[in-house]
C-alpha positions, 0 to 999 in steps of 0.5 A, spaced: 487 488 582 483 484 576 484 492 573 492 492 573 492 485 571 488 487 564 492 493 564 498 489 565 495 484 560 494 489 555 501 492 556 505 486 554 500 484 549 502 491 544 510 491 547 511 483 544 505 482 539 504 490 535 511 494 536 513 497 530 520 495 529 525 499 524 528 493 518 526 488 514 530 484 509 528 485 502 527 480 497 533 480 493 536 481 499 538 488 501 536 490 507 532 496 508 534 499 515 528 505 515 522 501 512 518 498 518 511 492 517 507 492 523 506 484 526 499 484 524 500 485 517 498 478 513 503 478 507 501 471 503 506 470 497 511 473 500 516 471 495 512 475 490 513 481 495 518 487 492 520 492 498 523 499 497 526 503 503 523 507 508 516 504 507 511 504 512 506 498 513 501 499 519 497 494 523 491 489 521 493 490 513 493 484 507 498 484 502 497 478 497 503 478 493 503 471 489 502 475 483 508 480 484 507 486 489 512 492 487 511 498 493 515 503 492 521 507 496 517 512 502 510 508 501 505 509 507 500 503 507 496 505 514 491 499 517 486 495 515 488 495 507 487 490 502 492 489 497 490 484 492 494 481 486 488 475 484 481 473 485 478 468 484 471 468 486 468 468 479 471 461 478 469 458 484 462 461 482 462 458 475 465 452 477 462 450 484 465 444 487 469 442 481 474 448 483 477 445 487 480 440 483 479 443 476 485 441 473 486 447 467 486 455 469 480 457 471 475 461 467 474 468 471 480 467 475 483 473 475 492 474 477 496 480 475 501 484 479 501 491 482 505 497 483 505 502 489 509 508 486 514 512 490 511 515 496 504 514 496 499 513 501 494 509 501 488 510 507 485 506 511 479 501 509 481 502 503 482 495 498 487 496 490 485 490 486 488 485 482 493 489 476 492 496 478 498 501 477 499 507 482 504 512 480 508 516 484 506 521 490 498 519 490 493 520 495 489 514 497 483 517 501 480 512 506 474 507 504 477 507 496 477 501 492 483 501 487 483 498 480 487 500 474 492 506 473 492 512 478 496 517 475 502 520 478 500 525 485 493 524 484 488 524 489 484 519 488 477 517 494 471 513 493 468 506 490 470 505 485 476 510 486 476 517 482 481 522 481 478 529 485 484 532 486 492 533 485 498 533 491 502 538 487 497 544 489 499 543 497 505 540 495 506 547 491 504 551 498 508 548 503 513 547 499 513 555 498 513 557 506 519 551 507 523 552 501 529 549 504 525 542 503 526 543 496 531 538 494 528 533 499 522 533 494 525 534 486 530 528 489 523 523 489 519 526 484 523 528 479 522 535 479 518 541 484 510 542 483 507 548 480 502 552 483 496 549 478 499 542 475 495 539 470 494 530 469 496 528 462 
């Protein structure tokens, strides 16, 4: 019986608290039928947050959006990431127990907002910090961390995160056996891949 009940339990538990529900309401007020935030997702500053469509937010996420937080259209954010538009462990750490009620902006207190280029995908563990600018079609292997510009359909692993490699040159390949995708593709992209594209 207590095996049912913690069955039961864990049952009600996804079906009231994890459930994936399609539509969010933007910020400027559209509504966005195809994106879906899991309810485990923590989104401080809110206000801050710009919300393309058919974007995906998995579950245990942190979304800091007090700085401007731009993610856009078909971005994939999985689970446990961090997104991160402020820091402020230098101040505090300068400052000490004068932070709280230091009056000024605070010396090493970092704010700057981010951008999540259009279909992106972000892995988990991963963390993007404060000012960090993704391009468009990146791949963000799990357990990276994110600071500064990522040039378009870079695939990017590692802490700090590097470029090691190019989305385009398995975009290229499936794209050449499902020719039929094409248009889908070059709609977001803005052109198709060649067979051995080259970053700027």
């Amino acid at each position: 019986m207590r095996a049912f009940l913690n069955r039961l339990r864990r049952w009600l538990w996804r079906q009231l608290f994890f459930r994936m529900v399609f539509g969010e309401q933007g910020r400027a007020g559209p509504y966005l039928p195809q994106t879906r935030i899991a309810p485990s997702t923590c989104i401080e500053g809110e206000a801050g947050l710009e919300l393309a469509d058919h974007v995906f937010i998995g579950q245990f996420n942190f979304l800091d959006a007090t700085a401007g937080l731009r993610i856009g259209e078909g971005v994939q954010i999985t689970n446990f990431v961090s997104i991160v538009t402020h820091s402020s462990h230098r101040s505090i750490r300068l400052l000490g127990r004068a932070y709280a009620s230091y009056e000024y902006t605070a010396p090493g207190y970092v704010r700057s907002p981010i951008v999540i280029g259009a279909y992106s995908f972000i892995g988990p563990h991963s963390v993007v910090e404060a000012g960090s600018h993704i391009g468009k079609g990146v791949v963000v292997c799990a357990h990276s961390r994110i600071r500064g510009h990522v040039p378009d359909f870079a695939i990017l692993a590692g802490s700090p995160a590097r470029v090691i490699g190019d989305v385009r040159l398995g975009d290229a390949q499936l794209l050449e056996r499902h020719p039929e995708l094409a248009s889908h593709y070059a709609a977001w992209a803005g052109e198709l891949p060649l067979a051995e594209p080259m970053h700027e």
